[in-house]
Every structure is written in structure tokens, then in C-alpha cells.
C-alpha positions in Angstrom: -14.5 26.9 81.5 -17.6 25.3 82.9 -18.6 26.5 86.3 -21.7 25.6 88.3 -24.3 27.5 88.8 -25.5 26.3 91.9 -24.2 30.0 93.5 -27.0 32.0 95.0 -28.0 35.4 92.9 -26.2 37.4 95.2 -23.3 35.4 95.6 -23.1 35.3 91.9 -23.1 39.3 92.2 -20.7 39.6 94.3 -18.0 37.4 92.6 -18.8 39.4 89.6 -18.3 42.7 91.4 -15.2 41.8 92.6 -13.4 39.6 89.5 -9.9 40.7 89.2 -9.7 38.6 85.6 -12.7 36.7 84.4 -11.2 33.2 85.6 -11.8 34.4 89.3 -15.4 34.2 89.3 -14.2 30.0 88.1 -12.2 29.7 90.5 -8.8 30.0 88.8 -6.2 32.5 89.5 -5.1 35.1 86.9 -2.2 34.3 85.3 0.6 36.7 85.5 1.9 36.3 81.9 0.1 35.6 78.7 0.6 32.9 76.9 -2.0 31.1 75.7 -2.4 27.5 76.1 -6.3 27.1 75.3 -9.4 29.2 74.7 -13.0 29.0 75.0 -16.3 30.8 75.3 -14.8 32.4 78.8 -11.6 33.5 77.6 -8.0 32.5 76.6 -6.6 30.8 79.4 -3.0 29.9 80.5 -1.3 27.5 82.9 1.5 28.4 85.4 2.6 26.6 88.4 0.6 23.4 87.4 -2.6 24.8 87.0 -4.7 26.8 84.6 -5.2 30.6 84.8 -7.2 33.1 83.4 -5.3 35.8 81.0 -7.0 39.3 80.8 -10.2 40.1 81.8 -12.2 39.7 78.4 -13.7 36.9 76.8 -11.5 36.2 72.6 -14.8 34.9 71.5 -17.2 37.6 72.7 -18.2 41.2 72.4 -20.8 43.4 74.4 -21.1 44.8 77.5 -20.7 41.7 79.7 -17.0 41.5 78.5 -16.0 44.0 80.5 -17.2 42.7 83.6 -15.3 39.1 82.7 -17.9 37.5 81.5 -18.7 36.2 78.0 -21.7 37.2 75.8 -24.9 34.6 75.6 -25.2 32.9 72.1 -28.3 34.5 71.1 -30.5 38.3 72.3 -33.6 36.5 72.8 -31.5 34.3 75.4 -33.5 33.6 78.8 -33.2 35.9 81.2 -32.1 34.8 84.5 -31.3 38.0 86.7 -31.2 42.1 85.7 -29.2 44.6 87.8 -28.0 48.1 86.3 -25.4 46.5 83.8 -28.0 44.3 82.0 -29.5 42.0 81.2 -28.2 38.4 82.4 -28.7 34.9 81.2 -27.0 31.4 82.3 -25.7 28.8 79.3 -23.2 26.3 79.5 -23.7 27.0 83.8 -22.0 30.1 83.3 -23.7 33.6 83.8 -23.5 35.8 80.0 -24.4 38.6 79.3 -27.4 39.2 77.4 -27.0 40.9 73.9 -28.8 44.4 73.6 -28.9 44.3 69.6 -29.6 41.7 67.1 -28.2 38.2 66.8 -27.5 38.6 62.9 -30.6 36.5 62.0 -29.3 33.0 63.1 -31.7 31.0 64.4 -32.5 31.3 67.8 -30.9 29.0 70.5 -33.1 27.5 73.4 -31.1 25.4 75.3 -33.5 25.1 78.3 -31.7 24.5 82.0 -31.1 21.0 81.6 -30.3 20.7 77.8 -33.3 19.4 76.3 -35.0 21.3 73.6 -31.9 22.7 71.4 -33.3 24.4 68.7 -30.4 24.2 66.1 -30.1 24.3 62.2 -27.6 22.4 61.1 -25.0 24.4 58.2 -23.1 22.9 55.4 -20.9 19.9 55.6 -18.2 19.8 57.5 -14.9 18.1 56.5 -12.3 16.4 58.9 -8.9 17.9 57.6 -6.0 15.8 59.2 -6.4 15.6 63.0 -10.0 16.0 64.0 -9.1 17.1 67.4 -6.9 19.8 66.5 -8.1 23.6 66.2 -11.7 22.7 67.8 -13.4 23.2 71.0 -14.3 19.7 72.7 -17.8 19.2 73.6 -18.4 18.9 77.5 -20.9 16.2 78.5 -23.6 17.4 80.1 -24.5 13.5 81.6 -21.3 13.6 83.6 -21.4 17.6 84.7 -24.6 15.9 86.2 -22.7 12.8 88.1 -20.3 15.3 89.5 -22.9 17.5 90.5 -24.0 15.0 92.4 -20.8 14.0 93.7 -20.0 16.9 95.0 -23.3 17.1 96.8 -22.0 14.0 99.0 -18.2 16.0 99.4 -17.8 18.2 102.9 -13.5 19.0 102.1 -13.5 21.7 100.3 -9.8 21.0 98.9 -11.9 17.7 96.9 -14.9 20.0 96.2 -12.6 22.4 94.1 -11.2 19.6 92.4 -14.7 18.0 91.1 -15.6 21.8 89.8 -12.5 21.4 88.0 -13.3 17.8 86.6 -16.8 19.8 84.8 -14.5 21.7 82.5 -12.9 19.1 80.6 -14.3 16.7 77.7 -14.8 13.2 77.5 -16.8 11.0 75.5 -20.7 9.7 75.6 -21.0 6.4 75.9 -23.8 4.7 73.6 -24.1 1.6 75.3 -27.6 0.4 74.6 -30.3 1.1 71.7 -32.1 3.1 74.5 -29.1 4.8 75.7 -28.4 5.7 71.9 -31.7 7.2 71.2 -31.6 9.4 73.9 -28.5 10.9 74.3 -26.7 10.8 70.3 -29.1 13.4 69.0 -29.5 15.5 71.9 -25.9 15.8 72.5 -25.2 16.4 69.1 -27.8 19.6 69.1 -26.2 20.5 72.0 -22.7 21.0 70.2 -24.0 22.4 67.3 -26.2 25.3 69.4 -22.3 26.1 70.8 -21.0 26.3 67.1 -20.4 30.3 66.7 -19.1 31.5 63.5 -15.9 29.4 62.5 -15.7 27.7 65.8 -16.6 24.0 65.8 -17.1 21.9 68.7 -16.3 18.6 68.6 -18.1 15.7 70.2 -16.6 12.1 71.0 -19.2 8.9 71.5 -17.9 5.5 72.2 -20.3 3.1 69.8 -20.3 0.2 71.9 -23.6 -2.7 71.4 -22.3 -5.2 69.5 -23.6 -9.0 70.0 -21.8 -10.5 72.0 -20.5 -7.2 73.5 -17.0 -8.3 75.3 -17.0 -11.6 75.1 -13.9 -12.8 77.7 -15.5 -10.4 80.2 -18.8 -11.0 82.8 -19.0 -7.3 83.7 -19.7 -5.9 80.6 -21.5 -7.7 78.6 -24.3 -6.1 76.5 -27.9 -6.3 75.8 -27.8 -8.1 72.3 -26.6 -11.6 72.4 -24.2 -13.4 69.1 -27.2 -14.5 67.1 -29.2 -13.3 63.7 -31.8 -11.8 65.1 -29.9 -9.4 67.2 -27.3 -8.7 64.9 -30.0 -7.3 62.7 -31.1 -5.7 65.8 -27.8 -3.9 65.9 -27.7 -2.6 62.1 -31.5 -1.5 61.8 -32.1 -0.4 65.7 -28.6 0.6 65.9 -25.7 1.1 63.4 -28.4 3.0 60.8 -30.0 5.0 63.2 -26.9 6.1 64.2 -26.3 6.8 60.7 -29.4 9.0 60.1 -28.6 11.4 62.8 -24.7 11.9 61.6 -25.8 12.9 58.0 -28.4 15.0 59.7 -25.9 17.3 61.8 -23.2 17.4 58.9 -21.8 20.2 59.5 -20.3 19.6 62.8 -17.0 17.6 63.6 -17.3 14.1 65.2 -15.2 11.9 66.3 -16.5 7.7 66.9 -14.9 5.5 69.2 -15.5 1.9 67.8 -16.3 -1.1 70.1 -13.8 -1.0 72.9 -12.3 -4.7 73.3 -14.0 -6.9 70.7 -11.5 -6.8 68.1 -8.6 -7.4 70.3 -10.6 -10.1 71.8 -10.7 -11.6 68.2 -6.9 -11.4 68.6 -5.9 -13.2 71.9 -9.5 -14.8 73.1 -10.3 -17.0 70.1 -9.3 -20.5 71.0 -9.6 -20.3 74.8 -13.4 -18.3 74.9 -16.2 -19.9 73.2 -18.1 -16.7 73.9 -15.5 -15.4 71.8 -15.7 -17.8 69.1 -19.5 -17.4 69.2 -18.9 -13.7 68.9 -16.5 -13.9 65.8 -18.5 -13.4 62.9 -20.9 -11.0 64.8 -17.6 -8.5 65.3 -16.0 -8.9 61.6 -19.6 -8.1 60.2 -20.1 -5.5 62.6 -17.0 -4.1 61.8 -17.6 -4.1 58.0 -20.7 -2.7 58.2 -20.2 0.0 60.5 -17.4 1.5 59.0 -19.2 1.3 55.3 -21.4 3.7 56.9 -20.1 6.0 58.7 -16.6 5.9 57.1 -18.0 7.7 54.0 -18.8 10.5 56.3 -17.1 13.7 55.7 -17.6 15.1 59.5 -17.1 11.9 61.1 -13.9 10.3 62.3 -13.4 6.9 63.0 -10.9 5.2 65.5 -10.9 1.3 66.3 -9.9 -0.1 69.6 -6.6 -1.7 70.2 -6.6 -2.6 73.8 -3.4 -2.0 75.3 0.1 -2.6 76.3 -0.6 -5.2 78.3 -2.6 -6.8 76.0 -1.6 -6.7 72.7 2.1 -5.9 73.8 4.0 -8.8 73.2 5.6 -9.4 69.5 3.4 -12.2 68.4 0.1 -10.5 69.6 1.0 -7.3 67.7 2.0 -9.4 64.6 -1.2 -11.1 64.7 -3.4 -7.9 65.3 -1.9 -6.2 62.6 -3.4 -9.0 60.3 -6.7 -8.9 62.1 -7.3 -4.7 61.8 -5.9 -4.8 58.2 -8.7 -7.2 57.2 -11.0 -5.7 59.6 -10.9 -2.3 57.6 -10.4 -3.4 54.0 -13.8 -5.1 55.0 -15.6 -2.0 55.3 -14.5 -0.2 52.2 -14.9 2.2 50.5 -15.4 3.7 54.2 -11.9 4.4 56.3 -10.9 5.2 59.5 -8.9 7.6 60.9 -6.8 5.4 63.0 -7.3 3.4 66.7 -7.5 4.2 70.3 -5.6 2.3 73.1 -5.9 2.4 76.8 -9.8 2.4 77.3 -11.3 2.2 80.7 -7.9 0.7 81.8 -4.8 2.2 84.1 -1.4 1.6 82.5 0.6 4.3 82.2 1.5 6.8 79.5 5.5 6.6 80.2 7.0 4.2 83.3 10.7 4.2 82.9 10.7 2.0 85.8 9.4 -1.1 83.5 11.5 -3.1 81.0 11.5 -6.4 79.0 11.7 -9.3 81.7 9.8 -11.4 84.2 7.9 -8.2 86.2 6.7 -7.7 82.8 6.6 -11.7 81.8 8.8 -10.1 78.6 6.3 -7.7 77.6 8.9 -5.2 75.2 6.2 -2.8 75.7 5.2 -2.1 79.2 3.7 1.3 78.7 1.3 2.8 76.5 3.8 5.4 74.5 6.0 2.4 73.5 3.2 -0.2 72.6 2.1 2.9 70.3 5.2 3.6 68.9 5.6 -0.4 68.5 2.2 -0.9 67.0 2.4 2.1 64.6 5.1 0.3 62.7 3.7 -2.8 62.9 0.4 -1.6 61.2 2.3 0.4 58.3 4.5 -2.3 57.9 1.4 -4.2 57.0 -0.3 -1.7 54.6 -2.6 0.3 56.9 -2.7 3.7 55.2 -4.1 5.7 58.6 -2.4 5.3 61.7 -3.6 7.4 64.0 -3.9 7.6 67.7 -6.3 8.8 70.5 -4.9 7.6 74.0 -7.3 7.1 76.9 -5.7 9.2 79.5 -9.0 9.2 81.8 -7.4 7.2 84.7 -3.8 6.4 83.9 -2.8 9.4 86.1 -1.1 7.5 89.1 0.6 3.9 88.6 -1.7 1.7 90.3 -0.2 -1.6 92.4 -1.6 -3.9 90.0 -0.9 -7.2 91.5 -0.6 -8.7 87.8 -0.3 -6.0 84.6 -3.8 -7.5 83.1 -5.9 -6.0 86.1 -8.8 -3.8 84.9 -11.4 -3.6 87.0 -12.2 -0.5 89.6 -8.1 -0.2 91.0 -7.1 1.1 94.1 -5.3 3.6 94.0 -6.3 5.2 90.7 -5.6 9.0 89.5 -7.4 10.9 86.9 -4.2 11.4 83.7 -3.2 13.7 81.2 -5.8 16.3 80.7 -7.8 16.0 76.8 -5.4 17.6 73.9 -4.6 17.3 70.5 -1.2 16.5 69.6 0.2 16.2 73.3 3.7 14.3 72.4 6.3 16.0 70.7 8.2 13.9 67.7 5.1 11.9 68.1 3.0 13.1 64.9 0.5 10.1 64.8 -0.2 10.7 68.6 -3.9 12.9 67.6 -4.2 12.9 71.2 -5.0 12.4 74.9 -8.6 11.9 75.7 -11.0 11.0 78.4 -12.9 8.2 76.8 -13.9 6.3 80.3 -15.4 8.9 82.7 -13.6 8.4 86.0 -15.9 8.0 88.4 -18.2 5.2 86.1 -17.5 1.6 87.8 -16.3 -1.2 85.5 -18.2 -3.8 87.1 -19.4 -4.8 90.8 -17.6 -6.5 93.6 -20.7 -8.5 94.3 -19.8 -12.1 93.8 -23.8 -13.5 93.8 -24.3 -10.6 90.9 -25.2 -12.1 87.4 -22.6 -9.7 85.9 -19.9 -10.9 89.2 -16.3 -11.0 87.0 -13.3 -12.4 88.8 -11.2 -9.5 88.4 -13.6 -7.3 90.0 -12.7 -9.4 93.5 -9.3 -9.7 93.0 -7.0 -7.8 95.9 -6.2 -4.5 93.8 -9.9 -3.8 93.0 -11.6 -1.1 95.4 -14.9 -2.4 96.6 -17.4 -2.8 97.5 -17.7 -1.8 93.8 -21.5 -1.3 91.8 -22.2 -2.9 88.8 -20.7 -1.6 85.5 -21.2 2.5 84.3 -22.9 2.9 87.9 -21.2 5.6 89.7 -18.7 4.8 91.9 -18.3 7.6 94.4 -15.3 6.6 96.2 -13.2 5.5 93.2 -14.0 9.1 91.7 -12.6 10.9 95.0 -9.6 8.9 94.7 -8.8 9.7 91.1 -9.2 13.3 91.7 -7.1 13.1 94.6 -4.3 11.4 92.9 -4.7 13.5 89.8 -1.2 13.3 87.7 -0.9 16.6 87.1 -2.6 17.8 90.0 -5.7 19.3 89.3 
């Protein structure tokens, strides 16, 4: 688990001289059984009374003299050093303390990971294959972008009770946004370095980016929308700046698992936002030629999975919307053969809940048969075999769908009051749910989805409505307030 590193040398000492398991020094208590309900580069780690613990006082994945003392074993001898006392030699990677190796690293090339990230000096192996569910029997990469945004959060934060919880908030995944050319360029190959360095014999970290820069970027929406606008010369901006540089760098690092998020809300705005948008209907070709084109190139991809947006319950919900976007996605992925997809992601950046028993089919819902996300996916799933999809698969946004929010109307999106972080990233969460690959963070809590400032170019509606905190910045700005709230209202606590 990812801890910061902001501890003084000698308070680092001292929590290491007086560990009782290594998940002390983290911050987490020691569990009193053993069962193991994850496991990374710190150790195998449990979860009793609602939170996680640390079991034993050794690292799985490590071996030399640093176990002992709780802590795991840097990736590489020649590792920086950050600190020496009488045990050895110490070094600091993924802003944990390790223990430096005394002998040789077996010849692998050595590992530089610098203290902010940059300059990852990685060789990537030989291809990796997705086998079934790409989350499943991985580690998940942590962003190092949003460790940075809480970092800074916390630097605002005086309670120590909310302080502990934003530590906590550093040790789980979610995914990098590429949401401009610029954006792409700088963080896809860096990130993907990053992941690979981790990589340690047959473990494989996985990395999650949202690909998000289509023209005419969400076309019923202000708050959003994206740099390239629905014409030719910027939709050849988005396969040659874009789509196959994107490309390049995933048949570069092959040998590493990936997973792509595709486009959140275009293709259900193709569904619903046709004949009432013209931004939409200006966007139409743009998002079916996108489509095709994206997934003929990376859905050839061994190491790469692919998972197409579906909105969400209370958006393609209802019967007739469902009907229609089963049409739509078929078409959409025949378009892009010989490449496939792995299956689609619901709940993106919005709030509705996993499970709430306390909706049904009538007017509170206006007759929406699926007023949460588990039964719009269990609705949709047959709806999409029905019509000849051969993979149906699911990765659920569970980022901020913690709490139920007092949406005033089912449809509001934008920066709610009230919000609490969800389920935390897993694969396969649901039981009897096999097509459920699983819960993820896609939208980092914490990001705003657009501002509150009505004279703003980028001003949307929803984002003054009653139920939307503000004052509110403008869209992927941090949004300090909303973030303390989430982890406040965190659902299961964290």
C-alpha cells in the first residue's frame, strides 16, 4: 500500500523501530487472522471490522533483509539511496521506504524511477496476452497524477480523522484520463513505463486510461466539451495526433496488461441526443468513424482491453433506449473489425448507485425498470446477447456512487452534494454475476465536472441546479470540498 513519504528521517525510523506488522508503519492495524483478501509489493493484506489490515510482518513478494523489519525489498541494488543506519542500506519507490538489495539484481535492467516519476528506464518483455478478465490476477497501477492532487489536498486538511482518510485514498487505482493531444503525450507513455518498472517476475500491473478527444467530444453537454471540434480537419487531427500515436506506444510496451476506457458518453449520446441536439447530429459521423477506427487499432492488440461506454441507468434504462442501444453498439463494433472489445463500462463520472432497493418501476423513477446500476447491467447484458454481441463484459464506475445523493431529478450529474467515494477497485466483486469484470475508479473523486460559474464559456445548466455543490471550478480542476465530502461519506467507510 502506498504511503507518503512526507515523514521526517527520524520519524520514518522510529515507525520502523517499533512496527508490530509491516501495515503499522501505513497506518493500518494488524489483522488478527489471515486471510488474504489482496496482496502487493508491502505484503498480503486482510480486512476485518471494515477496514484493511496488515497479515504478518513480511512482504509475499520480497526477500532480503528489509523483510524482517516489515518492509519490502527495492526493485533493483543499484536503487537510490535515501538513508543508511546499521540495518542497511535504504531507498524510497512507490513513497514507501525498501530495503536496498546487498547482492545482484539477476541482470535485469536497472530501474530509475527518479522522485517524481520521470525518467523510467524500462525494457519492455514479450507480449502479453489478455486471458478472460483483464483485471483479474494483476496488480492495478496507482496514478501517480492523483497521489499528487491528494498530496495537495491534504496539505489544505487540519482533522486528522479526514487526513487519514486521503492517505488511504493514495492506495487504490483508478484510471488516467487522456483528455487532450497534450495531455496524451505526456502522461500515456510515462505512465505506462511507470507500470512496467513495477512488473517483477510473473507479476503484471495493470494500467486503466480513459481515451476521451473525440470531435465533437460530448455533444449534449457545455462542461465538457473537448478541444477538437466535428469537422475534417480535426478528425484527422484525432487519428494522426491521436488515435495512432496512441497506437505506437501500446505495441511498444506489449508485454504489459492494459485496459482502455473508450469515449465516455458519445455513443450513448448517439442513442437518445440525435434528433433533439444538433451538436449531436453534427457529431454523428465523427463518433461512428471514430469508433471504427479506434477499435481496428487497438482491438487487434493482444495486451490491450477494450470497454465502450454505456452511460447509465438513468440514461439508457428505460426499454426502448436499451432496445435501441443494443442496435447502435452492435454496429458500432462490427465497424471496427477484425478488432473487438472486451465489453463496456457504465456509471462514469456519475452517482447512481450500485444496489437501491428503495427504487422501483413508477413515477419517482418516471418508469425507469432499472433504477440502479446492478439491474440496468443485468438488463442490458441480455439485451446485447440477445442481439449478437459476442463480449459482454462489464467495468462499473464505483468512484463516487458510495452514498445515494438527493438528486432532485435521477439525470443530475454534475459536482452533487452529498457525494461518497463507492465500492473500492476489484475484479469480479458480484457473486452469480460472471460478466461483472469489476468495480473501478474511472472518475477520480475529487476532479470537478464542470464550474458553477454561469458567465463561464463552458457554464452547463446542470452545474447550477440546486443539488450541485458550488461554487464548483471548471471541468477536471480540483475540487477540494467535493473531495472531503466523498471521503467523508465513503460507503464502506474508509
Amino acid at each position: 500500500m502506498k504511503a507518503s513519504i512526507a515523514l521526517t528521517t527520524i520519524a520514518a525510523i522510529a515507525a520502523k523501530a517499533s512496527a508490530d506488522c509491516f501495515s503499522t508503519r501505513l497506518g493500518y492495524p494488524c489483522c488478527s487472522g489471515n486471510t488474504v483478501a489482496y496482496t502487493d509489493n508491502d505484503g498480503d493484506w486482510g480486512v476485518e471490522n471494515g477496514n484493511w489490515c496488515g497479515i504478518g510482518n513480511t512482504s509475499s513478494s520480497a526477500s532480503c533483509w528489509s523483510t524482517a523489519l516489515g518492509y519490502p525489498c527495492c526493485s533493483s541494488s543499484s536503487a537510490e539511496v535515501w538513508y543508511t543506519d546499521n540495518d542497511g542500506a535504504w531507498g524510497v519507490e512507490n513513497g514507501d521506504w525498501c530495503g536496498i538489495p546487498t547482492g545482484s539484481s539477476g541482470g535485469n535492467t536497472p530501474v530509475n524511477q527518479g522522485n517524481d516519476g520521470n525518467d523510467v528506464n524500462v525494457t519492455p518483455g514479450d507480449q502479453y496476452s489478455h486471458n478472460g478478465n483483464p483485471f483479474k490476477d494483476v496488480e492495478f497501477f496507482i496514478n501517480p497524477y492523483y497521489t499528487a492532487e491528494v498530496d495537495a489536498a491534504i496539505a489544505q486538511m487540519s482533522d486528522s480523522s479526514l487526513i487519514s482518510k486521503a492517505e488511504k485514498m493514495k492506495t487504490f487505482s483508478n484510471a488516467i484520463w487522456l483528455d487532450t493531444i497534450k495531455n496524451m503525450n505526456e502522461w500515456l507513455e510515462k505512465n505506462l513505463k511507470g507500470a512496467l518498472a513495477q512488473q517483477t517476475g510473473n507479476k503484471k500491473v495493470l494500467t486503466v486510461f480513459v481515451v476521451y478527444d473525440l470531435p465533437g467530444r460530448d455533444c449534449h453537454a457545455l462542461a465538457s466539451n473537448g478541444e477538437l471540434l466535428a469537422n475534417d480537419s480535426d478528425w484527422a487531427r484525432y487519428k494522426n495526433e491521436y488515435i495512432d500515436v496512441i497506437e505506437e506506444k501500446l505495441k511498444t510496451y506489449k508485454s504489459q496488461p492494459v485496459v482502455l476506457i473508450i469515449e465516455p458518453d458519445s455513443l450513448a449520446n448517439l442513442v437518445t441526443n440525435l434528433d433533439s441536439t444538433p451538436a449531436c447530429r453534427d457529431s454523428e459521423k465523427y463518433y461512428l468513424d471514430g469508433h471504427a477506427y479506434l477499435i481496428q487499432k487497438f482491438g487487434v492488440l493482444k495486451h490491450v482491453a477494450m470497454y465502450l461506454d454505456i452511460g447509465h441507468a438513468f440514461w439508457l434504462g428505460w426499454d426502448d433506449n436499451r432496445e435501441k442501444a443494443a442496435k447502435v453498439y452492435s454496429k458500432v463494433i462490427s465497424s471496427g473489425a477484425p478488432g473487438e472489445v472486451r465489453g463496456f463500462t457504465d456509471n462514469v463520472a456519475n452517482y447512481t448507485p450500485w444496489e437501491d432497493p428503495t427504487l422501483s418501476r413508477g413515477p419517482d423513477t418516471e418508469w425507469n425498470p432499472c433504477p440502479d446500476e446492478k439491474r440496468y447491467l443485468e438488463a442490458i447484458h441480455k439485451d446485447f446477447v440477445s442481439a449478437g454481441i459476442k463480449s459482454v463484459y462489464f467495468v462499473s464506475d464505483t468512484s463516487r456512487n458510495g452514498k445515494k445523493v438527493d438528486r432532485k431529478h435521477p439525470g443530475e450529474w454534475c459536482n452533487q452534494t452529498g457525494v461518497g467515494v463507492g465500492a473500492r477497485p476489484q475484479a469480479n466483486p458480484v457473486s452469480g454475476m460472471d460478466y461483472l469484470d469489476a468495480f473501478y475508479w474511472i472518475k477520480p473523486l475529487g476532479e470537478s465536472d464542470g464550474t458553477s460559474d454561469e458567465s463561464a464559456a463552458r457554464f452547463d445548466g446542470y452545474c447550477g441546479h440546486e443539488t450541485a455543490m458550488k461554487p464548483a471550478p471548471e471541468a477536471g480542476q480540483w475540487f477540494q470540498k467535493h473531495f472531503e465530502q466523498g471521503i467523508k461519506n465513503a460507503n464502506p467507510p474508509l
